[in-house]
C-alpha positions as a Markdown table, in Angstrom:
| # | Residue | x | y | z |
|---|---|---|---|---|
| 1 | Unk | 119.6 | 258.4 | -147.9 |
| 2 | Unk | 120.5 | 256.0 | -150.3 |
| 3 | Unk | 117.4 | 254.4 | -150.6 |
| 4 | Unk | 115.7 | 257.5 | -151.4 |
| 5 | Unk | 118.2 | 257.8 | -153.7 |
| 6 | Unk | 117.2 | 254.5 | -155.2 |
| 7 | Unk | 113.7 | 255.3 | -155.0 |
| 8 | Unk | 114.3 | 258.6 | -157.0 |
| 9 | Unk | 116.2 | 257.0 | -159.6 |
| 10 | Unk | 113.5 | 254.7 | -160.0 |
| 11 | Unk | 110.7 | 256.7 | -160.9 |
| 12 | Unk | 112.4 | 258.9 | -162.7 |
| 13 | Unk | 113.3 | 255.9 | -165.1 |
| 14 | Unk | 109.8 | 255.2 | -165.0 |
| 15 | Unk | 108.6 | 258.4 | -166.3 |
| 16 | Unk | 111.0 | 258.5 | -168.8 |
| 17 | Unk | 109.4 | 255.3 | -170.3 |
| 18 | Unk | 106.0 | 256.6 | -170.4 |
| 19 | Unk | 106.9 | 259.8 | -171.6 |
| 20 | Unk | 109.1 | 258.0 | -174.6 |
| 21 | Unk | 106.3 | 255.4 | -176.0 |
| 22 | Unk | 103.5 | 258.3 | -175.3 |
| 23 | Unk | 104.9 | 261.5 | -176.1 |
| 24 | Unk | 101.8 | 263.4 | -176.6 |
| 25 | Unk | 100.8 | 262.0 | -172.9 |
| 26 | Unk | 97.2 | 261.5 | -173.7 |
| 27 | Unk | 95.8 | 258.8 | -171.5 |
| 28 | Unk | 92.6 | 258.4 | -174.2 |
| 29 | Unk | 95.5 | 257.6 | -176.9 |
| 30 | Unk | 97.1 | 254.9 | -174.6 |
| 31 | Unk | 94.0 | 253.5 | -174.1 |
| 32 | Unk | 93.1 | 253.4 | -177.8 |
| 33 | Unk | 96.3 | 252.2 | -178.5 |
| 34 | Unk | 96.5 | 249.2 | -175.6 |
| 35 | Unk | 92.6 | 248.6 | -177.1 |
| 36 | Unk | 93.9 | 248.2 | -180.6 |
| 37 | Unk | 96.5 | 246.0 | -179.7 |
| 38 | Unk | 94.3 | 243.3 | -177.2 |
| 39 | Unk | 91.4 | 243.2 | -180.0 |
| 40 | Unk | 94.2 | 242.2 | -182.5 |
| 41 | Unk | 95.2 | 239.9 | -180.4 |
| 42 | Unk | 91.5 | 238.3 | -179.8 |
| 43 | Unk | 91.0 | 238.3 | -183.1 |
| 44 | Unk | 93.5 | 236.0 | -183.9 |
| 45 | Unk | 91.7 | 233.6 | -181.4 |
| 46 | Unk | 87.6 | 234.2 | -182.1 |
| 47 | Unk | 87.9 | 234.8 | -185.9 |
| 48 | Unk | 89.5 | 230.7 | -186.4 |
| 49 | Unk | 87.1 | 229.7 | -184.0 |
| 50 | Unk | 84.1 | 231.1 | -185.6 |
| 51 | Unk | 85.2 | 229.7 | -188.8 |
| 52 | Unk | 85.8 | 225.9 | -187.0 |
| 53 | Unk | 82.7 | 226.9 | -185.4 |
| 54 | Unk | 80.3 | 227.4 | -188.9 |
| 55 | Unk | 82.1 | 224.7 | -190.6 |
| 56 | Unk | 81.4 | 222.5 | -187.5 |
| 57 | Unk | 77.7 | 223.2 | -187.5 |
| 58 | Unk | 77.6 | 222.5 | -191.6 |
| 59 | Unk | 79.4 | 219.2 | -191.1 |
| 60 | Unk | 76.8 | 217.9 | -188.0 |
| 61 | Unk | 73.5 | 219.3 | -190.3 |
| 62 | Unk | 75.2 | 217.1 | -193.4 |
| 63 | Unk | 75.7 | 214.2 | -190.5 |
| 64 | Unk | 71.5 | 214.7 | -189.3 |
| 65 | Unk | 70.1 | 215.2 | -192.6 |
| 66 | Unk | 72.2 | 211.8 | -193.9 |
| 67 | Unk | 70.9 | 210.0 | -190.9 |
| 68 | Unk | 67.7 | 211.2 | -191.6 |
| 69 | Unk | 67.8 | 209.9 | -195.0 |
| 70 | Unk | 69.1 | 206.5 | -194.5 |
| 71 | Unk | 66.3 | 206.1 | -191.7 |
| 72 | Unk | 63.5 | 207.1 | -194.2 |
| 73 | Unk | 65.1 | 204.8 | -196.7 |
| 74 | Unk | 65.3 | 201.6 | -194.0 |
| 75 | Unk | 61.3 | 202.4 | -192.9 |
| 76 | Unk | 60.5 | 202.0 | -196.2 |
| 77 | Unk | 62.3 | 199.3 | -197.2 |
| 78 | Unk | 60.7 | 197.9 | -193.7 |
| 79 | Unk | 57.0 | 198.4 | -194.6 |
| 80 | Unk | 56.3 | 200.8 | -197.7 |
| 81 | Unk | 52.8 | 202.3 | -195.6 |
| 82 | Unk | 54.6 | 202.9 | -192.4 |
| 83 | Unk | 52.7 | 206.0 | -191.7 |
| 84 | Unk | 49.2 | 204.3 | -192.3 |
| 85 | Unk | 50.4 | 201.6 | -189.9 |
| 86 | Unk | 52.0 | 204.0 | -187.3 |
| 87 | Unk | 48.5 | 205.7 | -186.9 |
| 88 | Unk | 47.1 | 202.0 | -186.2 |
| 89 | Unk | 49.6 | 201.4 | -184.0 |
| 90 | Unk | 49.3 | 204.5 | -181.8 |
| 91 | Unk | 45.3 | 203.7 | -181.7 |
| 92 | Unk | 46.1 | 201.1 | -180.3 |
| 93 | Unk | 48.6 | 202.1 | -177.9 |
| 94 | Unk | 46.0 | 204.5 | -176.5 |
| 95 | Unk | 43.7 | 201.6 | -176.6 |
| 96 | Unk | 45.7 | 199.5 | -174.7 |
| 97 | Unk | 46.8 | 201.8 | -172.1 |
| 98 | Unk | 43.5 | 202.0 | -171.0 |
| 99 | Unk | 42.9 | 198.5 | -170.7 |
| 100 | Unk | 46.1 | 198.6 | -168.6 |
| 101 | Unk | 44.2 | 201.5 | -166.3 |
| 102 | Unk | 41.5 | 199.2 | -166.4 |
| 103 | Unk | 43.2 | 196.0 | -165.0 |
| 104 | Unk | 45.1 | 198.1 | -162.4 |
| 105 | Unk | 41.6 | 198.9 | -160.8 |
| 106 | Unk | 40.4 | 195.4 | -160.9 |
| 107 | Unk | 43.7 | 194.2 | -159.4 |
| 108 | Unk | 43.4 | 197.0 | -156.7 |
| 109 | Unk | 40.0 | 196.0 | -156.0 |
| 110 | Unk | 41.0 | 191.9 | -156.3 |
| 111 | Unk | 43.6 | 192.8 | -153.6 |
| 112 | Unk | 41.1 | 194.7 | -151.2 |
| 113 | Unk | 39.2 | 191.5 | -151.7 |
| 114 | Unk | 42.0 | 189.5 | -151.2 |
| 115 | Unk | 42.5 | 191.1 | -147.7 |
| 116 | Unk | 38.9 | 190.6 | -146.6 |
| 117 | Unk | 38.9 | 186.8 | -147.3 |
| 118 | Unk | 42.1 | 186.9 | -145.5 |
| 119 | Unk | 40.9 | 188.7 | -142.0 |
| 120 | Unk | 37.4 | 186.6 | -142.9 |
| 121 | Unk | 40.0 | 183.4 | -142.8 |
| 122 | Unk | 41.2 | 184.4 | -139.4 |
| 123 | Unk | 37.8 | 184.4 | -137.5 |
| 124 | Unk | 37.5 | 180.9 | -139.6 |
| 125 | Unk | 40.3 | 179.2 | -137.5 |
| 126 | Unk | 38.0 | 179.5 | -134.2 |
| 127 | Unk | 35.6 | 177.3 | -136.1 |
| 128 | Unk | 37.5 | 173.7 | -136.0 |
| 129 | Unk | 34.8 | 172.0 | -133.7 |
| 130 | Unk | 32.4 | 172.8 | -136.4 |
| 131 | Unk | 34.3 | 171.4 | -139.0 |
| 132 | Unk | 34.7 | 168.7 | -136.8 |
| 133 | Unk | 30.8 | 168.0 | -137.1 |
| 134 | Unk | 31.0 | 168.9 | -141.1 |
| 135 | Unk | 33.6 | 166.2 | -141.2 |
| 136 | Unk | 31.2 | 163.7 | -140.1 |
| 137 | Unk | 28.3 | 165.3 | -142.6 |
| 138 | Unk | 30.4 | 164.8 | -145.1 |
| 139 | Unk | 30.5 | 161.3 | -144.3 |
| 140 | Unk | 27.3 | 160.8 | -143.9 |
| 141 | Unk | 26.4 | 162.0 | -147.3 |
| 142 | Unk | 28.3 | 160.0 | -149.3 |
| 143 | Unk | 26.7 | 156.9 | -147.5 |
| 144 | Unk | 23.4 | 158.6 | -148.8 |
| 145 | Unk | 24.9 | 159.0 | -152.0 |
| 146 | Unk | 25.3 | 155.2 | -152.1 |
| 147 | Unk | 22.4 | 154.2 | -150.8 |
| 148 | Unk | 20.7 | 156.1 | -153.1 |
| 149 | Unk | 22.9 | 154.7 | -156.1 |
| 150 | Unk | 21.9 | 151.6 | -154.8 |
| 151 | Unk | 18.2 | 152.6 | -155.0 |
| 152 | Unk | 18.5 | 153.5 | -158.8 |
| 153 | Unk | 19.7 | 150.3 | -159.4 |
| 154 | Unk | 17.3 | 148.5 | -158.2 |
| 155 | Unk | 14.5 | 150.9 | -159.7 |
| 156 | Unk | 16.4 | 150.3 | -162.8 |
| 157 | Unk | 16.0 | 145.8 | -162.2 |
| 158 | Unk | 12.3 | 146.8 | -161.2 |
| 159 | Unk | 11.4 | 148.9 | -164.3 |
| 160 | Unk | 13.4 | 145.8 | -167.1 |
| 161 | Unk | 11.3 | 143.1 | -165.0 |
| 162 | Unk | 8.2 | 145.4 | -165.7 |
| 163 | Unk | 8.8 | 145.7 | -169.6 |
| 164 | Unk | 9.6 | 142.2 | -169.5 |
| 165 | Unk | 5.9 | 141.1 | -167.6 |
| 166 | Unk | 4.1 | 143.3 | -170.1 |
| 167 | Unk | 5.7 | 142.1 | -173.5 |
| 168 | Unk | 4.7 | 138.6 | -171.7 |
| 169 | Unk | 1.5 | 139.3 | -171.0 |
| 170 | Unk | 0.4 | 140.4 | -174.8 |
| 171 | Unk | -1.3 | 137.7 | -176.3 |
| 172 | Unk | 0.4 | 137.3 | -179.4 |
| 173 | Unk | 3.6 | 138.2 | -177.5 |
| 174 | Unk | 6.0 | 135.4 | -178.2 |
| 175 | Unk | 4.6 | 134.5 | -181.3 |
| 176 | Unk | 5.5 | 138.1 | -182.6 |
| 177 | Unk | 9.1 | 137.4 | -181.2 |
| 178 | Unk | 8.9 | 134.4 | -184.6 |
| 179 | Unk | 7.8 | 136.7 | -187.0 |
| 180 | Unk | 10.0 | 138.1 | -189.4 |
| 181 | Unk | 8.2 | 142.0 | -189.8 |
């Protein structure tokens, strides 16, 4: 019993609060009212905030347009034509990208080449008896090569001794050996 008590006491307490701030009881005028009070209380936090907000966004344009200008004013201190030049210079970027797509094929192709000599090279090491033989070729032709070095040098004696015979054999030939013209 005495919690009911309790319990009884307490809501009538509670109704006497509600009934004393709202009078009229209108639940739309308590809402207006509770509305009123949070959008004052929001107000005081976005209206500051859109002000840092604007005065934010005017600062960083003045911070990009200076930045702007003191790049403008380095290029051309740099190179007064820059834009002339820039247009050359993107040419030849395009020009020399595709000399780059150019020597990636070759190189793909030089490496496909690459691996043939190198399975070619393979079935080469079953070969050694022949080189064997080649070995001895080899040797073989140089002692040609002297021989036939030898055989020039002696053509060469042959052809002197011939010039030498036929100034001889002229018949005013040592006489015109004397003469001054």
């Amino acid at each position: 019993m005495n919690d009911k008590i309790i319990n009884m006491d307490k809501d009538a307490a509670a109704n006497k609060a509600s009934s004393s701030a709202f009078a009229e009881g209108d639940s739309m005028d308590r809402f207006v009212r509770v509305f009123e009070t949070s959008a004052r209380r929001w107000e005081l936090i976005v209206y500051p905030a859109m002000l840092a907000f604007v005065v934010l966004a005017a600062y960083g344009f003045f911070l990009i347009y200076t930045l702007s200008k003191d790049i403008h004013t380095v290029a051309k201190g740099m190179d007064p034509q820059m834009g002339e030049h820039l247009s050359h210079i993107s040419e030849s970027v395009i020009y020399l990208s595709e000399n780059v797509r150019t020597m990636t094929r070759r190189v793909y192709h030089m490496s496909e080449s690459v691996e043939t000599m190198a399975d070619r090279m393979i079935a080469l090491e079953h070969l050694e008896p022949m080189l064997a033989n080649m070995h001895g070729m080899n040797l073989s032709m140089e002692g040609m090569n002297q021989n036939m070095r030898i055989m020039n040098l002696t053509g060469e004696a042959i052809r002197y001794e011939m010039g030498d015979m036929t100034n001889s054999m002229r018949p005013m030939g040592r006489m015109n050996d004397f003469m001054p013209w």
